[in-house]
py3Dmol code that shows the C-alpha trace and the ligand (Angstrom):
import py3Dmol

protein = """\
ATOM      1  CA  UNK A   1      81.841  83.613  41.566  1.00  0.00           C
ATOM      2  CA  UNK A   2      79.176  86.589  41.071  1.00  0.00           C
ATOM      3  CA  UNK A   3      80.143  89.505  39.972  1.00  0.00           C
ATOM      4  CA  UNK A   4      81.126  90.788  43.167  1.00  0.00           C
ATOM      5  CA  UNK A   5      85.152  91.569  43.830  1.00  0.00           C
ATOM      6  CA  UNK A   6      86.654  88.816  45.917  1.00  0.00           C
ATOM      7  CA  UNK A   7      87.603  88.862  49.227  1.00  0.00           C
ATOM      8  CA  UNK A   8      90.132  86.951  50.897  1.00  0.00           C
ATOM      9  CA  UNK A   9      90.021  87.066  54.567  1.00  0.00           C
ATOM     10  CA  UNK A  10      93.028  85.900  57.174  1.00  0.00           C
ATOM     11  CA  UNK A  11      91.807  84.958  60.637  1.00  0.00           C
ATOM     12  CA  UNK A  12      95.222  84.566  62.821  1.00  0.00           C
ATOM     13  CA  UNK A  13      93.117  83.485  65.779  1.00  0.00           C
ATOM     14  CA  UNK A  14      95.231  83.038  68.748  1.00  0.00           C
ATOM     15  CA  UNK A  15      98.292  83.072  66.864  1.00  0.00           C
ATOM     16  CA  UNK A  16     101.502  84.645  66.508  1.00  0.00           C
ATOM     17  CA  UNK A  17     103.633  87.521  67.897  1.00  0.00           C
ATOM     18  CA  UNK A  18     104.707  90.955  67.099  1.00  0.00           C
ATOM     19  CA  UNK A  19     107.164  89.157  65.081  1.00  0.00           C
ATOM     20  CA  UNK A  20     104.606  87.567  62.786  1.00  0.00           C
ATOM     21  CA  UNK A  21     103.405  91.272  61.001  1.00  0.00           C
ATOM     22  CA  UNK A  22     106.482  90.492  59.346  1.00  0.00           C
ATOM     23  CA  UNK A  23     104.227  88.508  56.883  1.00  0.00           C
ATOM     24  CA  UNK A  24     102.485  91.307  56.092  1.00  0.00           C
ATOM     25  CA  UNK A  25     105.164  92.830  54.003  1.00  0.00           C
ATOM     26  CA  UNK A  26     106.136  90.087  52.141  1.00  0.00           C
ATOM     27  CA  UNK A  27     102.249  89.412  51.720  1.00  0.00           C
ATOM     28  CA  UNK A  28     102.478  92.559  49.786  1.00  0.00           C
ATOM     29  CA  UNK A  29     105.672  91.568  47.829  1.00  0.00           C
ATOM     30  CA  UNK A  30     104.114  88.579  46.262  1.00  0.00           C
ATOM     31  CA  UNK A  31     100.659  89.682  45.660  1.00  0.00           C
ATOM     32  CA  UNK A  32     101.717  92.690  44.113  1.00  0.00           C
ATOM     33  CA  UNK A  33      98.968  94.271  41.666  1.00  0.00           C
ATOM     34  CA  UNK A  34      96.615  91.519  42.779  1.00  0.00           C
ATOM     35  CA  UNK A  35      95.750  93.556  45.604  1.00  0.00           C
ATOM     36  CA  UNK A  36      93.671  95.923  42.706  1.00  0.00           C
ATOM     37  CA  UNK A  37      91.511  93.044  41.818  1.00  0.00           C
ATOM     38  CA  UNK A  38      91.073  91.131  45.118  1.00  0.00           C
ATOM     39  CA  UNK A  39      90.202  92.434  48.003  1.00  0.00           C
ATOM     40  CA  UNK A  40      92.271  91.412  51.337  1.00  0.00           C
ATOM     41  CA  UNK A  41      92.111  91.601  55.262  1.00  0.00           C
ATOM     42  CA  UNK A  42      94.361  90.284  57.727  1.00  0.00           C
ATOM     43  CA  UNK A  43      92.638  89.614  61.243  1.00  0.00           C
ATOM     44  CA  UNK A  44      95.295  89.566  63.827  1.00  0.00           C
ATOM     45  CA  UNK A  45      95.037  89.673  67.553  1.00  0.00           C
ATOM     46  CA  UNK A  46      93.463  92.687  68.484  1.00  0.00           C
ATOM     47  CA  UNK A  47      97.007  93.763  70.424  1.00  0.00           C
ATOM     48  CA  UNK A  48      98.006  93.507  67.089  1.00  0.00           C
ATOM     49  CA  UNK A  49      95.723  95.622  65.153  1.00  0.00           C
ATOM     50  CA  UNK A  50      97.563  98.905  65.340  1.00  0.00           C
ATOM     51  CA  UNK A  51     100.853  97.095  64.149  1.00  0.00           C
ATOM     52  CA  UNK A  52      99.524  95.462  61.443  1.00  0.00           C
ATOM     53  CA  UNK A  53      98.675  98.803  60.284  1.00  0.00           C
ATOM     54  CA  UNK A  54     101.817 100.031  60.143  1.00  0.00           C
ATOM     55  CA  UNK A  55     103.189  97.125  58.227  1.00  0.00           C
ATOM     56  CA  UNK A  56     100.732  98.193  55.886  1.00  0.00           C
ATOM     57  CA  UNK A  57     101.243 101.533  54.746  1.00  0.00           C
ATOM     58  CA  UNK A  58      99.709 102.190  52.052  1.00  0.00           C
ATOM     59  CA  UNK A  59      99.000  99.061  50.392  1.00  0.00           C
ATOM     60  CA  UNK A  60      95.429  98.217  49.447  1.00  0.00           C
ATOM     61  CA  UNK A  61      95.265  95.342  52.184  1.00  0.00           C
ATOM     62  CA  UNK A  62      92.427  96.094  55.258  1.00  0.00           C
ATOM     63  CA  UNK A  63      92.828  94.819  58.842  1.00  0.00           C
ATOM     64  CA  UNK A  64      90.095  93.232  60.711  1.00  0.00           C
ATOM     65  CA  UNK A  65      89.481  92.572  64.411  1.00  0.00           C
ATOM     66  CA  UNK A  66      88.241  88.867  65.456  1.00  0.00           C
ATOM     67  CA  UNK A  67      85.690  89.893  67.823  1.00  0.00           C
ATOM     68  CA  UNK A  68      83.891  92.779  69.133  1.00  0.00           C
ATOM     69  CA  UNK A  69      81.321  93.926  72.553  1.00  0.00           C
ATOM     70  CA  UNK A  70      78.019  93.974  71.686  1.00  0.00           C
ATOM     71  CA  UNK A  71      78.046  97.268  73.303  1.00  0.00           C
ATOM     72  CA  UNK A  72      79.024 100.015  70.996  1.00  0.00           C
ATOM     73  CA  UNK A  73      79.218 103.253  74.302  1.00  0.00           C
ATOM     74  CA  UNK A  74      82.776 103.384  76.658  1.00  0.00           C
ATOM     75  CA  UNK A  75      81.263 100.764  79.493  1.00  0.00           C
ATOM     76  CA  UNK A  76      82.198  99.250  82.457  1.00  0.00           C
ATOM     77  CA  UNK A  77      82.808  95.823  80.938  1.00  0.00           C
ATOM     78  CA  UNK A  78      86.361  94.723  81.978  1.00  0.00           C
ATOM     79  CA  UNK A  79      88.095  92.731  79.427  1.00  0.00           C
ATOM     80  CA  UNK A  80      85.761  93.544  76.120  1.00  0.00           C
ATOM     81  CA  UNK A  81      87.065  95.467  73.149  1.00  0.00           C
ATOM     82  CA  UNK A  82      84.670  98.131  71.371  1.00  0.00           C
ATOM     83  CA  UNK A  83      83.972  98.054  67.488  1.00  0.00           C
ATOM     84  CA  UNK A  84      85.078 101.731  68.288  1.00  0.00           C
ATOM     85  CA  UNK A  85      87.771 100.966  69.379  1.00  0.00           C
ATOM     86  CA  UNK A  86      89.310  98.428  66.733  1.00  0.00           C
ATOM     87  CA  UNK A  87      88.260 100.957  64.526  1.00  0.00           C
ATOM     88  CA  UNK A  88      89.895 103.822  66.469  1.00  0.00           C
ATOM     89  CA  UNK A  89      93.228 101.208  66.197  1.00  0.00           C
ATOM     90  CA  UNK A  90      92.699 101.053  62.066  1.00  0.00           C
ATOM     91  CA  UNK A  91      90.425  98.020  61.700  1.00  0.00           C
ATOM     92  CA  UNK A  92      87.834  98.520  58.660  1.00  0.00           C
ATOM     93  CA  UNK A  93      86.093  94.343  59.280  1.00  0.00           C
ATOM     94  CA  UNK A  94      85.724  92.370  61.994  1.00  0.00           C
ATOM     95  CA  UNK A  95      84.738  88.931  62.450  1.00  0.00           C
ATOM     96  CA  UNK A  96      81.657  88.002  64.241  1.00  0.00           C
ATOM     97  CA  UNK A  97      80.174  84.787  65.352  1.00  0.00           C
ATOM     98  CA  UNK A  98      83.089  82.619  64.411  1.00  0.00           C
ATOM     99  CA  UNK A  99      81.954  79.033  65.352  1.00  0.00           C
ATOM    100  CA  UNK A 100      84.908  78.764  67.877  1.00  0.00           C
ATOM    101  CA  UNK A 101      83.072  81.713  70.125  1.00  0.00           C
ATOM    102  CA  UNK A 102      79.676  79.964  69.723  1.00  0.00           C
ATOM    103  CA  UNK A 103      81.166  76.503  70.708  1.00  0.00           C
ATOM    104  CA  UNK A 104      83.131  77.266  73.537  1.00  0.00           C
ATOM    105  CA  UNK A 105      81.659  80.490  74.328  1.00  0.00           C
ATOM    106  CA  UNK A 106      78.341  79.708  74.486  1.00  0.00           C
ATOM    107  CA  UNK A 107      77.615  82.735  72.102  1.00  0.00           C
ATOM    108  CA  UNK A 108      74.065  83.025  70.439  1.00  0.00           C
ATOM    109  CA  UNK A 109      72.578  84.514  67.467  1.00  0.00           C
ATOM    110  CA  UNK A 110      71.122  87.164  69.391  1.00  0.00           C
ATOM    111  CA  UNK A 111      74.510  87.813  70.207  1.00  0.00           C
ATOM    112  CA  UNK A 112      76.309  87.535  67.074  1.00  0.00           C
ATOM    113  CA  UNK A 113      73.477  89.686  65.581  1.00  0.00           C
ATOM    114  CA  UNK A 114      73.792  92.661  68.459  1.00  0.00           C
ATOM    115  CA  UNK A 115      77.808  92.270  68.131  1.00  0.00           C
ATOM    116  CA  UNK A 116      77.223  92.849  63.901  1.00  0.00           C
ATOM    117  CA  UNK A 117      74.996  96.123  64.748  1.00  0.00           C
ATOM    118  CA  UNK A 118      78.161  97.465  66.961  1.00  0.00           C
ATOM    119  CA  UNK A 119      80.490  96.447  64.048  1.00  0.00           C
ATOM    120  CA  UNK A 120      77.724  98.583  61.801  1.00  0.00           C
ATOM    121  CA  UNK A 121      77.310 101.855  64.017  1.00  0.00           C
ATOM    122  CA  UNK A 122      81.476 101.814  64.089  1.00  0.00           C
ATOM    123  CA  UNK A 123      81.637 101.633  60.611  1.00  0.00           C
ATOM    124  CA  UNK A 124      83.248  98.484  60.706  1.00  0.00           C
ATOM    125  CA  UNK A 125      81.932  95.741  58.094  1.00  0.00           C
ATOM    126  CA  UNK A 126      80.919  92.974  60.030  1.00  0.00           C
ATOM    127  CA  UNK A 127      82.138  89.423  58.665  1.00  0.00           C
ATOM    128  CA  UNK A 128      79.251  87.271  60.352  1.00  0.00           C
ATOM    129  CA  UNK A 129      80.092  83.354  60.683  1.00  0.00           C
ATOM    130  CA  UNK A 130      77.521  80.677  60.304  1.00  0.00           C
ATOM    131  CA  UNK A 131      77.988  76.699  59.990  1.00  0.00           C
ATOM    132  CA  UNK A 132      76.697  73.193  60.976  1.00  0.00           C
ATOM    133  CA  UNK A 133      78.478  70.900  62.637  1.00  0.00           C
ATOM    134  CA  UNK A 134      79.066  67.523  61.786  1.00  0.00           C
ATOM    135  CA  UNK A 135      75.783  65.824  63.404  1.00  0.00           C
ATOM    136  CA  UNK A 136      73.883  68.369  62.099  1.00  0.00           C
ATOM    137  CA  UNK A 137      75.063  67.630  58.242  1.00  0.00           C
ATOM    138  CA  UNK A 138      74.738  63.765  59.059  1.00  0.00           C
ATOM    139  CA  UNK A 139      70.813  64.541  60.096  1.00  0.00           C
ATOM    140  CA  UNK A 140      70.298  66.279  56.891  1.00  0.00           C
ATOM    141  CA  UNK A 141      70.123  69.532  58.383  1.00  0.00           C
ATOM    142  CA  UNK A 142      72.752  71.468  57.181  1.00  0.00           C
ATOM    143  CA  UNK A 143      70.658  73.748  55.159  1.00  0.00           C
ATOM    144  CA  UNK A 144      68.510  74.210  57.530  1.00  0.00           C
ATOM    145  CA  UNK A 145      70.544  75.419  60.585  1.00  0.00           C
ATOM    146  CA  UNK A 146      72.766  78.131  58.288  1.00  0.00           C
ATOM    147  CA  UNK A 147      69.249  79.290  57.254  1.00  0.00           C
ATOM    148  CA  UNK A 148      68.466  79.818  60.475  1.00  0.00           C
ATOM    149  CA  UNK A 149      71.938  81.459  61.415  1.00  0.00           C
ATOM    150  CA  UNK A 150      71.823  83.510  58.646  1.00  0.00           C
ATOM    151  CA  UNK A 151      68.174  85.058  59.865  1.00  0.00           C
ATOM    152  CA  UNK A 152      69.079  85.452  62.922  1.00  0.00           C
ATOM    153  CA  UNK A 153      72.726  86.704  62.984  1.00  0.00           C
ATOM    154  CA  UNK A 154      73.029  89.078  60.168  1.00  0.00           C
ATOM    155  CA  UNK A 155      72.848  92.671  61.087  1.00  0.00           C
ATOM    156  CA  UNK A 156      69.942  94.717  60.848  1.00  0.00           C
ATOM    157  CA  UNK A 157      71.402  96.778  57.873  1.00  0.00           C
ATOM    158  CA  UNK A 158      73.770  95.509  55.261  1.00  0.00           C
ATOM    159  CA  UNK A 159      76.011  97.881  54.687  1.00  0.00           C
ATOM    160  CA  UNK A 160      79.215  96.307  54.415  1.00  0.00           C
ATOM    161  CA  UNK A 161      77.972  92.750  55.885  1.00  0.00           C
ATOM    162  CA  UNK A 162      80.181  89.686  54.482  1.00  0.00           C
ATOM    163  CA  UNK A 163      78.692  86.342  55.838  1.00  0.00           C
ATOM    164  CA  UNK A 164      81.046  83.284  55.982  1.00  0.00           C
ATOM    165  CA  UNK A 165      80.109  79.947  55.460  1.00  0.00           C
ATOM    166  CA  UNK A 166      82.533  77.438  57.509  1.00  0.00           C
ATOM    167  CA  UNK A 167      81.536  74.050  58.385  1.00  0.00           C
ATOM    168  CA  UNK A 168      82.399  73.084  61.348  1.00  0.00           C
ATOM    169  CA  UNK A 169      83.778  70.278  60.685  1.00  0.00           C
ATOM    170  CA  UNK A 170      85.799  71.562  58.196  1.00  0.00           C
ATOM    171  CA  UNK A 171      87.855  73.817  60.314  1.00  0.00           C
ATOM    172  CA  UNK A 172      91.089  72.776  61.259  1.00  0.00           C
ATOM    173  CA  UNK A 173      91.119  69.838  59.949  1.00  0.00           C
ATOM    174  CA  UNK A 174      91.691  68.752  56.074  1.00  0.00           C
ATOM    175  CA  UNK A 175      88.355  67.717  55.206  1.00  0.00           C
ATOM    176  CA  UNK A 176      86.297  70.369  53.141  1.00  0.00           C
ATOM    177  CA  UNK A 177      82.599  69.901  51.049  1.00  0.00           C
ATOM    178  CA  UNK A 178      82.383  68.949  48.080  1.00  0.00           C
ATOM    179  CA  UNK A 179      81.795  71.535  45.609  1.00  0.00           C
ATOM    180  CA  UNK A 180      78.345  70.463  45.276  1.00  0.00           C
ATOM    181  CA  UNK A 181      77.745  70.790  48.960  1.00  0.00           C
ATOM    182  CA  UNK A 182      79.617  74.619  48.904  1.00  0.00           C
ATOM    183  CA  UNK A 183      77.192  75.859  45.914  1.00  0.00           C
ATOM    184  CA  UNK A 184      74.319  74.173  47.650  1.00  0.00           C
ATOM    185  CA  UNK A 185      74.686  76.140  51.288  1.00  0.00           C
ATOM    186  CA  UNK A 186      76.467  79.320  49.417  1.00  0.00           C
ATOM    187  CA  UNK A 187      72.630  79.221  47.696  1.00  0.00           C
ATOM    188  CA  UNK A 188      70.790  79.118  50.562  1.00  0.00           C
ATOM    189  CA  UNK A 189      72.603  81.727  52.212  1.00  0.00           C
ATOM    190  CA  UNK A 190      72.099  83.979  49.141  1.00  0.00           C
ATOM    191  CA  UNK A 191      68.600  83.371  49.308  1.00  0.00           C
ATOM    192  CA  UNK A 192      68.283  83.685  52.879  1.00  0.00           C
ATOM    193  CA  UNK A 193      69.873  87.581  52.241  1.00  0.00           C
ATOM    194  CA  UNK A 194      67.735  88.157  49.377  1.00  0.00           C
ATOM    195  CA  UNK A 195      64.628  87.571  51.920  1.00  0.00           C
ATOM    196  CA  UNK A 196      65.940  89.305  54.534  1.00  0.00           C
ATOM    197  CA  UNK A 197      67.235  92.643  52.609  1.00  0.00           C
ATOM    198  CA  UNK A 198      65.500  92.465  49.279  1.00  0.00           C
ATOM    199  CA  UNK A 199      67.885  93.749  46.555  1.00  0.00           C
ATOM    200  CA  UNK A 200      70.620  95.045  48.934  1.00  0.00           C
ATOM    201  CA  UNK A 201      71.095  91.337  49.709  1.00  0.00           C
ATOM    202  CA  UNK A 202      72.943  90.867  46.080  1.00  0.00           C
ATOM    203  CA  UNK A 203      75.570  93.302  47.772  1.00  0.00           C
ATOM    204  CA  UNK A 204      76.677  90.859  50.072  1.00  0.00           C
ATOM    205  CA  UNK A 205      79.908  88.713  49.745  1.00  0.00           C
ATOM    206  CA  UNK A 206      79.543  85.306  50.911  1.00  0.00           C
ATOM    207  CA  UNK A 207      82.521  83.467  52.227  1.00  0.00           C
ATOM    208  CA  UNK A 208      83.475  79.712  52.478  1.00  0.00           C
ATOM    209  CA  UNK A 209      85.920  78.791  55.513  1.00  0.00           C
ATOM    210  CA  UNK A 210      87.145  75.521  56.488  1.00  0.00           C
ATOM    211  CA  UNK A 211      90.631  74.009  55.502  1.00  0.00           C
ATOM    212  CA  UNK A 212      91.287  76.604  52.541  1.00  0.00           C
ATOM    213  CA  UNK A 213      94.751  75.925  51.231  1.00  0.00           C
ATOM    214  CA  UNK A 214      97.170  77.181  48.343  1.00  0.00           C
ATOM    215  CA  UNK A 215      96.417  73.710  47.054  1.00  0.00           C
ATOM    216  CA  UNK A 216      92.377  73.880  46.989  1.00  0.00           C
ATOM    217  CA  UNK A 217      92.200  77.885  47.234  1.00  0.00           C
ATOM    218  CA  UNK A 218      91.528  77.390  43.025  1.00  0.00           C
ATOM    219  CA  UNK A 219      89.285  75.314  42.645  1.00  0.00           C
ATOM    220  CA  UNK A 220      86.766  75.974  45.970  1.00  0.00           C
ATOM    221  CA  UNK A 221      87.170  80.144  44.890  1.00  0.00           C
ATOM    222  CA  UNK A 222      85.688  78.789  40.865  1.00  0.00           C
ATOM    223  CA  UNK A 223      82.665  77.481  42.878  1.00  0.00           C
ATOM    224  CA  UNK A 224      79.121  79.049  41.862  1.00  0.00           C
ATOM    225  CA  UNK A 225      78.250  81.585  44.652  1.00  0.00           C
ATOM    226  CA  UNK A 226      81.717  81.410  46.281  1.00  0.00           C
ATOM    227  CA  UNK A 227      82.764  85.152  46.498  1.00  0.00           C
ATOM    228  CA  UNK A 228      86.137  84.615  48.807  1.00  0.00           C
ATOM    229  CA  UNK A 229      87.311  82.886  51.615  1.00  0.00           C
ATOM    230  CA  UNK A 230      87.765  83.094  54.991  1.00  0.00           C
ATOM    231  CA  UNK A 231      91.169  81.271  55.981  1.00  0.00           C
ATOM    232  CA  UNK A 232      92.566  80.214  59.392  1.00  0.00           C
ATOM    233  CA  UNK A 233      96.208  78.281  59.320  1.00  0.00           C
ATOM    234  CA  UNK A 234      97.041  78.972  55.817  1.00  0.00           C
ATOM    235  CA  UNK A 235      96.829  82.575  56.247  1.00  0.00           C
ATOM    236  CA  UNK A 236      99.713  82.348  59.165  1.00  0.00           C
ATOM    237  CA  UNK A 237     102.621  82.120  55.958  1.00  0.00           C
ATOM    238  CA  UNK A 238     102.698  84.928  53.124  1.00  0.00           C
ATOM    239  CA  UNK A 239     103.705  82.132  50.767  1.00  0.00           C
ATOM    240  CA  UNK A 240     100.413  80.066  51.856  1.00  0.00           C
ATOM    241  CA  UNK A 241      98.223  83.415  52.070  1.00  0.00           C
ATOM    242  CA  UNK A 242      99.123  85.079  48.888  1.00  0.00           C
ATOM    243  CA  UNK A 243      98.602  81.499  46.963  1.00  0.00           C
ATOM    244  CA  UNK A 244      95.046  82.118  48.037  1.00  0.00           C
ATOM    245  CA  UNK A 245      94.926  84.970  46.738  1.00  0.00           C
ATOM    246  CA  UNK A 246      96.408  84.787  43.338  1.00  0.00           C
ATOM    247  CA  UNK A 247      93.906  81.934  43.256  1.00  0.00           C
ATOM    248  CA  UNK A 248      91.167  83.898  43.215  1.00  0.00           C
ATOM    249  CA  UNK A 249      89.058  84.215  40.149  1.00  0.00           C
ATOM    250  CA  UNK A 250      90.458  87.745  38.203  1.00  0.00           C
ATOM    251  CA  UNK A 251      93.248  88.042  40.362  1.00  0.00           C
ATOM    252  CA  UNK A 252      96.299  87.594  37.471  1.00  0.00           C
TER     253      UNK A 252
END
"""
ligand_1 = """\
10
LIG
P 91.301 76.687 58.924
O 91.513 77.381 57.597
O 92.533 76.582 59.739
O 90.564 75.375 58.761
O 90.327 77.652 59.774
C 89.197 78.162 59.145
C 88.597 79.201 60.007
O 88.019 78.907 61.037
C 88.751 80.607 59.578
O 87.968 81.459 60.345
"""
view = py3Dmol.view(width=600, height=400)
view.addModel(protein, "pdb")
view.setStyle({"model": 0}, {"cartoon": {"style": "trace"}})
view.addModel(ligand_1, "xyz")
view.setStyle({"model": 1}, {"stick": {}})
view.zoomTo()
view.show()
């Protein structure tokens, strides 16, 4: 870890029910004064957002949308959700570029990049989401491609930006990297920021994702350059979730 607070993210993705945010308050319960020392968002469905809230109070836990338009103004553009407007519904992050919208989306990092700006003139912190996939590791590339992610992706200004590093191959699955392989890409990402920003790069949290568990959430969170994680199924269960987080390095 650097010296930056962690940050342990929960993407729901298309998951769950109103019934779910019940979580959220025995999240709370068993991560108790943790939530001082570790920083925590919980990404549900946007339909979701406003509830999650509530469930919330006033613990120190943020909510985060999993998407946003590219388009920051009210538009004619049936179906898309404004950084505004997640906002507007309580969000503070939101994620961006998540390797499931570039796969079967088709999305670009033009179009990760404009969606992080929206995220940035809302005053949402963008969580941007770069990753090879499994051929491109196997060529030797994988340092290569996040490199290129990372240029082109990030927002124009910092403020706030949190880039996640998740394999693709890792998600969903139960494979993860090594640790060697982690500290090696978290690196290049961190050096990627530094050329891009200069000394506001340093700011930045950088995120692994990809088959975080209670059981691994220890040992991948103690990894040089690994400032949090950003979790899909084990974020669905409080018990699973706030494992994470009392895993993370400060957090007792
Ligand atoms: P899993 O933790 O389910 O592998 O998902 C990771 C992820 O994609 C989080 O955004």
């Amino acid at each position: 870890m650097s010296g930056l607070k962690p940050l342990i993210a929960g993407n729901w993705k298309m998951h769950g029910r109103r019934a779910n945010l019940e979580e959220i308050p025995a999240l709370i319960r068993e991560t108790g004064a943790a939530l001082s020392r570790v920083e925590v968002v919980v990404c549900p469905p946007a339909p979701y957002i406003e509830a999650a809230r509530a469930h919330i109070g006033g613990a120190a836990i943020a909510v985060g949308g999993q998407d946003c338009s590219p388009v920051s103004a009210d538009a004619a553009r049936t179906g898309e959700v404004s950084a505004g407007m997640l906002r507007d519904a309580g969000a503070s992050f939101v994620i961006v570029g998540h390797s499931e919208r570039r796969s079967l989306l088709g999305e670009t990092d033009d179009l990760v990049r404009q969606k992080a700006n929206a995220a940035n003139a809302a005053g949402l912190a963008p969580i941007v989401c770069v990753g090879e996939t499994q051929a491109q590791r196997a060529d030797g590339k994988a340092a290569e491609v996040v490199a290129a992610q990372v240029a082109a992706s990030t927002p124009d200004d910092p403020a706030g930006l949190v880039v996640a590093y998740e394999p693709v191959w890792a998600i969903g699955g139960d494979r993860t990297p090594t640790a060697e392989e982690i500290a090696e890409i978290h690196g290049v990402v961190r050096a990627e920021l530094s050329r891009r920003y200069g000394k506001a790069g340093e700011a930045v949290r950088i995120l692994y994702g990809g088959s975080v568990n209670a059981k691994n959430a220890k040992e991948i969170l103690a990894i040089d350059g690994v400032d949090g994680a950003l979790v899909g199924r084990a974020c669905l269960k409080a018990a699973d979730f706030s494992a994470i987080v009392l895993a993370a390095p400060g957090a007792r």
